[in-house]
Residue, then its C-alpha position, 0 to 999 in steps of 0.5 A: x500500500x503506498x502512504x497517501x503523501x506519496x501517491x498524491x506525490x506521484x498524481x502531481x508528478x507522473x511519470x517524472x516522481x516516478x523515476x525520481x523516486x526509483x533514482x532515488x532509491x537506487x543510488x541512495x545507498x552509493x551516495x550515503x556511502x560516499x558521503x560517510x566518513x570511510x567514503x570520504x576517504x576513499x574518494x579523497x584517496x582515488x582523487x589524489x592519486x588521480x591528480x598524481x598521475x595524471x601530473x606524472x602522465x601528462x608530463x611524461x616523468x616515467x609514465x608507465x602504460x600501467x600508470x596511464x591504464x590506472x589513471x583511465x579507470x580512476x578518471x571513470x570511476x570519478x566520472x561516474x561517482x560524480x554523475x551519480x551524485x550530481x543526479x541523485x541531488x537533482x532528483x532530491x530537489x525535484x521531489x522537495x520543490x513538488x512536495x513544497x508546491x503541493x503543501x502550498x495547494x493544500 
């Protein structure tokens, strides 16, 4: 049974509430874990090691095909984590900003 606030939620919203809440979901455990402290610091650590090779790749200081694959694969890895965070705010705001409207109708 869906609690009567979601589904006046998804009568205003459509198709758009839906996938917003599905989104939410799926990407909530990602950024909660990115977001504690352990996530934090592993994130900080690929970041520095990125910035690391990248500045040995990119100025040929014995770059290795090892450090460039590694500095590939951190740079999608980063890509991704930011994507995913950066949509899974925007569906948080969106859901807040149809809530907020729907309490000002109410």
């Amino acid at each position: 049974m869906i609690p009567a606030d979601i589904e006046r939620f998804l009568q205003a919203t459509g198709k758009k509430g839906e996938r917003a809440l599905s989104f939410l979901g799926q990407t909530s455990e990602l950024v909660e874990a990115l977001n504690s402290k352990l996530g934090k610091a592993l994130l900080k650590d690929a970041v520095d090691r990125h910035n690391e090779l990248s500045e040995k790749v990119l100025n040929d200081i014995n770059s290795t095909l090892d450090d460039k694959m590694e500095r590939k694969a951190l740079y999608g890895i980063l890509i991704r984590w930011a994507s995913i965070i950066n949509q899974h705010e925007e569906a948080k705001a969106f859901v807040r900003k149809s809530v907020q409207k729907g309490d000002e109708h109410a």
